[in-house]
Structures are given as C-alpha cells and as structure tokens.
N, C-alpha and C positions, 0 to 999 in steps of 0.2 A: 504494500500500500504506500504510494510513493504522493505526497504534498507539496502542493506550490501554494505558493501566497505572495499575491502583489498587498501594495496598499490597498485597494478596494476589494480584491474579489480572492476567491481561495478554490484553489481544483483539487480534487483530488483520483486517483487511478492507480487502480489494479493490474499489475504488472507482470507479466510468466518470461522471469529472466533468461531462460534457458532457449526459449523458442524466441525470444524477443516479440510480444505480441502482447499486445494494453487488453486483460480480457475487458473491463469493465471502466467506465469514469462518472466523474458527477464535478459539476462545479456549482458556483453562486451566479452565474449567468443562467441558469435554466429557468426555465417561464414559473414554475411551482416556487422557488427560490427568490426570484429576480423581482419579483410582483409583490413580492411583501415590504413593509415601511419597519422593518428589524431592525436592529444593530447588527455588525460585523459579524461578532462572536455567535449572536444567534442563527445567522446564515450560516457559519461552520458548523453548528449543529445538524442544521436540517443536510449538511452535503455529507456531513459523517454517516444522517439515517439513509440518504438515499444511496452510497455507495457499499453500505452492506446490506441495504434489501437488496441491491442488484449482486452484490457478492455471494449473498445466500441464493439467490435464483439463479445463481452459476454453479451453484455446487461444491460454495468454495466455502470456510466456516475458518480456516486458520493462514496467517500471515505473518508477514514480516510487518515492521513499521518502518518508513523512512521518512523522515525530519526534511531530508532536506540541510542540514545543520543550523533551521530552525529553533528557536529554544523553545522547550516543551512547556507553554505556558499559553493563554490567553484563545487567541483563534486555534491553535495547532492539538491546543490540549482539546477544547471544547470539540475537533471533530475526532479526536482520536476515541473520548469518552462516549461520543455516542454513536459512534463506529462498535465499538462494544457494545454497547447496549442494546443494537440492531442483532448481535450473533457471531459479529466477529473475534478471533483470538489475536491476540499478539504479543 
C-alpha cells in the first residue's frame, strides 16, 4: 500500500511489486470524496475506507505499508487507520 500526499489531495495504491502492476487505487479527487466540504484528514479517511473495500474485493486482506518517508502522523496516519479498519493488515 504505497501513499502520496501533495498539499491538497492524498492517493493512495495497491501495488504487486513482483509483477509491477497497481492492482487497486483510490484518491481524494474521486467524485464520492471530492464532493464533500471535509477537512484534509477526513478525506484520508474516507480514501483509507475506499482502498481497502477495493482491496478486500481483490482478494487481498494483508500488506505492506509504504510512507513514502512520510511521517506517520496527521493525513498519512488517518488513512492508514482506516485502511485497517476496512480489513486490511499491515
């Protein structure tokens, strides 16, 4: 599970290093995300539930986490927490 984060917006994407092949993503530009008048932090929530509903509708349930060398605090934490909370491991 590999995260980006500009100032505004946060992606994130499911990644099969081996095959080099993105199975899954989600960011804060998506119309479900993008449409709401949230904070920051709450948008990485919702791209945290939406990339492990799609990760569990792949089949996929455990992972790596990648930062990015991010510090694991604030947007980065908030989608990793509910990245978990969706059924992901990490």
């Amino acid at each position: 599970l590999s995260v980006f984060r500009s100032n505004k917006e946060i992606y994130a994407s499911l990644i099969d290093d081996k095959n080099s092949v993105t199975i899954c993503s989600a960011s804060s530009l998506e119309k479900d995300v993008l449409n709401k008048k949230i904070t920051k932090i709450e948008k990485a929530a919702l791209v945290g539930a939406l990339i492990a509903e799609r990760a569990v509708a792949s089949g996929i349930k455990k992972c790596a986490f990648d930062r990015n060398g991010y510090l694991y605090h604030g947007r980065v934490k908030s989608l990793a927490d509910s990245a978990r909370e969706g059924g992901l491991n990490f």
